[in-house]
Every structure is written in C-alpha cells, then in structure tokens.
N, C-alpha and C positions, 0 to 999 in steps of 0.2 A: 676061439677067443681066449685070452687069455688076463686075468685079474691082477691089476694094478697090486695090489697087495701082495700078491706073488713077485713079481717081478723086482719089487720092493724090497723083499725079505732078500732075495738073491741078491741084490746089489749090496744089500746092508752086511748079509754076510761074506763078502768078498771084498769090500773097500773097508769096512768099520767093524772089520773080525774082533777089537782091540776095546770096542764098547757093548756095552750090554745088547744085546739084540732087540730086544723089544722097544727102549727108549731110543736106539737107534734108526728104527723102524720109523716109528711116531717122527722123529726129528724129520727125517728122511720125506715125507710124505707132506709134512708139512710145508716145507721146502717146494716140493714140486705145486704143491696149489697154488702157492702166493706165485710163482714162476706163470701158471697160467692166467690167473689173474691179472699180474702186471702185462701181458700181452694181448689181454682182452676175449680170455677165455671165461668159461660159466660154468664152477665145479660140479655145481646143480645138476646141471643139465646134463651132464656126461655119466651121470649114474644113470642106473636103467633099475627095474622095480625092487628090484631086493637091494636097490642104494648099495650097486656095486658101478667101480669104473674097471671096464675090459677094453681089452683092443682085438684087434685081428690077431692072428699070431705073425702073421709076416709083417707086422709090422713092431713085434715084439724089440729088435736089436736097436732100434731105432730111441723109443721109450728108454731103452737098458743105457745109451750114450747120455742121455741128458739124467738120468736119473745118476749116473757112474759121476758126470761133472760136479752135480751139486753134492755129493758123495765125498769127492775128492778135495771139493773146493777149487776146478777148476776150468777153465772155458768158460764159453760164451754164455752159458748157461747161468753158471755162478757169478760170472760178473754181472749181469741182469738182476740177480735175486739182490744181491748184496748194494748195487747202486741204487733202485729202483722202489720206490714204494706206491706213486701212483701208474698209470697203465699207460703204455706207451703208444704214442700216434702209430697210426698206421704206418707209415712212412718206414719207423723200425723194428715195427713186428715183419714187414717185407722183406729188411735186412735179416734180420734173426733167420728165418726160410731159409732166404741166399746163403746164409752161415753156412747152412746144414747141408743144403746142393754142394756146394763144395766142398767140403769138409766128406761129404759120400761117395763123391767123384775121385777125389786121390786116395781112398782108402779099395777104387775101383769097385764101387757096385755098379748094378745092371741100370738101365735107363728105366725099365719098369717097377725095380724095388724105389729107384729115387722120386717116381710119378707117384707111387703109393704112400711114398713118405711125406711127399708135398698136401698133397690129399688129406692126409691127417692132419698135419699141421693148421691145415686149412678149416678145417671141422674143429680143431683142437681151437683154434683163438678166433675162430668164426669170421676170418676176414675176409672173404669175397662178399659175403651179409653187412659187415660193419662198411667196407668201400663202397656197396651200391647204397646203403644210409645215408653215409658221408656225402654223394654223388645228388641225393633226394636233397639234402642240407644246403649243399651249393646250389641246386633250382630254385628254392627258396628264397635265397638270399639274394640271386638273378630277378625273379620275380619282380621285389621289394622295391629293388633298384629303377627296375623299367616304368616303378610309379610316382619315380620322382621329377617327371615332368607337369605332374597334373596337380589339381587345388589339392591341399591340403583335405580338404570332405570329401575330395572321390576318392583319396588314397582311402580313407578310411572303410568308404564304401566298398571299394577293391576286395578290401583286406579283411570287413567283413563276409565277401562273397565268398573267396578262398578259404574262410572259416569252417562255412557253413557246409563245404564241397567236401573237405577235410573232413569232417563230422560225418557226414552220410557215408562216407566212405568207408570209415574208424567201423562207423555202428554194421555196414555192410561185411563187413571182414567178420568184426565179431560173432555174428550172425553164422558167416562159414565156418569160422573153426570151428564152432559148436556142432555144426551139423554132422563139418569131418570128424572131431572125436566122438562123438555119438554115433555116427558108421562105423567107423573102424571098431569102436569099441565091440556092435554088436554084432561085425561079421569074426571077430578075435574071438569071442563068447562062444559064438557056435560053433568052430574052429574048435577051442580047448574043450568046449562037450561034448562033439563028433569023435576025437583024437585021444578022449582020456587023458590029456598032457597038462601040467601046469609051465610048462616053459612055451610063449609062444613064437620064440627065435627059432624054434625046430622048423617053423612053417617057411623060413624063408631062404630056404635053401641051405647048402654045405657051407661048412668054415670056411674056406675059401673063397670062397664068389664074392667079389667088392660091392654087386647088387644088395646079400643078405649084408653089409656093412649098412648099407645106406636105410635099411628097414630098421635095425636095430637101432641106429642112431635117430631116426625118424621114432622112436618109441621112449627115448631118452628125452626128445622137445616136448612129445606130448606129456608125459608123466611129471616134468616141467611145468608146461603151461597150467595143465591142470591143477596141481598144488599149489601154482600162483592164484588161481579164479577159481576159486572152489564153488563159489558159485554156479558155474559151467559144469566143475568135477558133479557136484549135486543133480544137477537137472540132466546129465548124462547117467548118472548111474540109476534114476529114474525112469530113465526113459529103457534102459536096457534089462532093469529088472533085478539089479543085481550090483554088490560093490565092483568097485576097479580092480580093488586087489585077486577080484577073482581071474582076470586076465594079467595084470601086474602084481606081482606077490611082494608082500610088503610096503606099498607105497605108502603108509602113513608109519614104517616104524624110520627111528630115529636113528638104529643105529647102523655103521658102513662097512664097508669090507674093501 
C-alpha cells in the first residue's frame, strides 16, 4: 500500500518544483478531495484507522495521472474540479471511468492493470452502490405509480404498508451491522492479542492480493460507520471489552496523513 500523501509530495515535487512544497502539497490534495467528491466519493471513508488514505501499490501510476492533471491544470480531471461544484450524476462519473479506459489503452497497459484501475475507481466514487441506490429509487417510484388506479385512502394505506416494511427492514439491517461490527471487532481483538501486532492489514494477506484490498477497504466502511453511530461505536466496544482504537489506532484523532 502506498499513502496518498506520498504520492502527493512526488507529484507536487515534479509538476510544482517552482512553489513552496508544503502549500503546494496542501493545494494539491485539496484539489484531489473536492475531485472525489464531485464524483460522489466519501473522503471519510477511504481513511483507514490512523486517518490515512493508501492505495495498492499497483495501483499507484494510475493515482499519480489524475493527481499530475490537477497538478498541471490539465485533463479531464481538472476540467471536473474547475467546472464542477456539486456531484455529478452517475451518467458522468461512468464517463469519467471510460476517460481513463481509454486514455490506458493508448498509452497501452495490460487489460489487468486497466480491470484494477476500474475497480478503484469503482470503490473510489462508490458507483456500482450509488447505481443499485439509484436502481432501489426508480422501484419506488414504479411502486407509487402502480397506485394510481386506486381511491385516494388505499393509496395511502398502500403507502403506509410500504412504510412500515421499510422500517422493520431499516431497524433489521441496523441490528446486523451491530452484530457484524461487534464480531469482527472481537475476532480482530484476539487476532492483534494472539499476534502482538497493532496493524490488523497484516492478517489479510500480501500487498498484493486484491482479496487483502477488499478487507482493508471493508475496515475503512466500518471505522466510517462507526464514527457516524457512535452509538453502535459504544455498545461494540462494550461488548468487546475494550476501545476500537485498540484494533484501529487512532480512530478518534483528528489529525491525516
């Protein structure tokens, strides 16, 4: 893995040799958040417990081109930042992807570095999640529609039913993620006390394996969720004995890397 902050610095020192390094840095990085954002990414959540953003390493060059555009001031990348302030339909974060498919393909990489880049991209603005939303949205609105043959009081009835289904559902979900952060939390526990480790990315294999990507990034949602429902964060760390930070180190400090 490899830290945003690094990558940062190397860009800032090869494209912006000509400004201060450090506020070049800061600019730089600023830059790339609002870029994820407008695409309907979640800076949050791509930190992992020391409120660092990493990537694979192979997927390092990939990072380094859109960080070099807004760098430079140019491409598709910086035309996004600079037109862009609220977050764009899905429709052209899809194109954005396609940008970079192509734009990979004539500079000839392999079909598995471009699967891996898609993949990030994919994790990075969370769009196959936000499409099957989207997807949830439009049944809804099917729904709605199919009850516009009926009295005016059975829509409502309808629509209270579909409320109440909704609700047990909500409350049903909430109920699992607690359970799953609260396992995980307490087999990661005995993991980092069996192992002597405070890193628990060690446990999921080599740098390499796109498997240990999908753990690490699965530990970035939770340390997420959890800061959102501390509620949950509370009655997990209850139930295991112990804070979070002792499996996620620093999740409650403020500051980033």
């Amino acid at each position: 893995m490899i830290l945003l902050s690094q990558m940062i610095k190397e860009v800032a020192k090869e494209s912006l040799s000509h400004e201060n390094m450090e506020s070049a840095a800061k600019k730089l990085r600023r830059k790339f958040e609002k870029l994820i954002r407008v695409c309907g990414g979640d800076i949050e959540k791509m930190k992992d417990g020391k409120k660092c953003i990493s990537f694979p390493d192979e997927e390092k060059e990939f990072i380094i081109i859109i960080l070099t555009q807004l760098a430079r001031e140019e491409g598709l990348s910086q035309k996004l930042w600079e037109e862009r302030d609220d977050s764009m339909i899905l429709e052209e974060v899809h194109d954005f992807i396609q940008y970079f498919i192509n734009y990979l393909e004539k500079k000839g990489y392999s079909e598995g570095v471009i699967k891996d880049v898609v993949k990030t991209m994919d994790i990075l603005f969370q769009l196959t999640v936000r499409q099957k939303l989207d997807y949830c949205h439009k049944l809804l609105d099917c729904y709605a529609e199919n009850l516009a043959p009926y009295l005016y009081t059975y829509q409502v009835h309808f629509m209270d039913r579909l409320i109440k289904e909704l609700s047990l559902k909500t409350v049903e979900s909430t109920v699992e993620a607690s359970i799953y952060c609260s396992d995980l939390a307490n087999v990661l526990k005995a993991e980092v006390e069996l192992r002597e480790t405070d890193d628990v990315s060690k446990f999921y294999g080599m740098d390499n394996d796109p498997i240990r990507d999908e753990y690490v990034e699965r530990d970035k949602q939770v340390i997420a969720y959890l800061k959102q429902h501390p509620e949950i964060k509370k009655a997990v760390e209850e139930k295991m004995g112990a804070k979070i930070s002792l499996i996620w180190k620093n999740i409650d400090d403020e500051n980033e890397r």
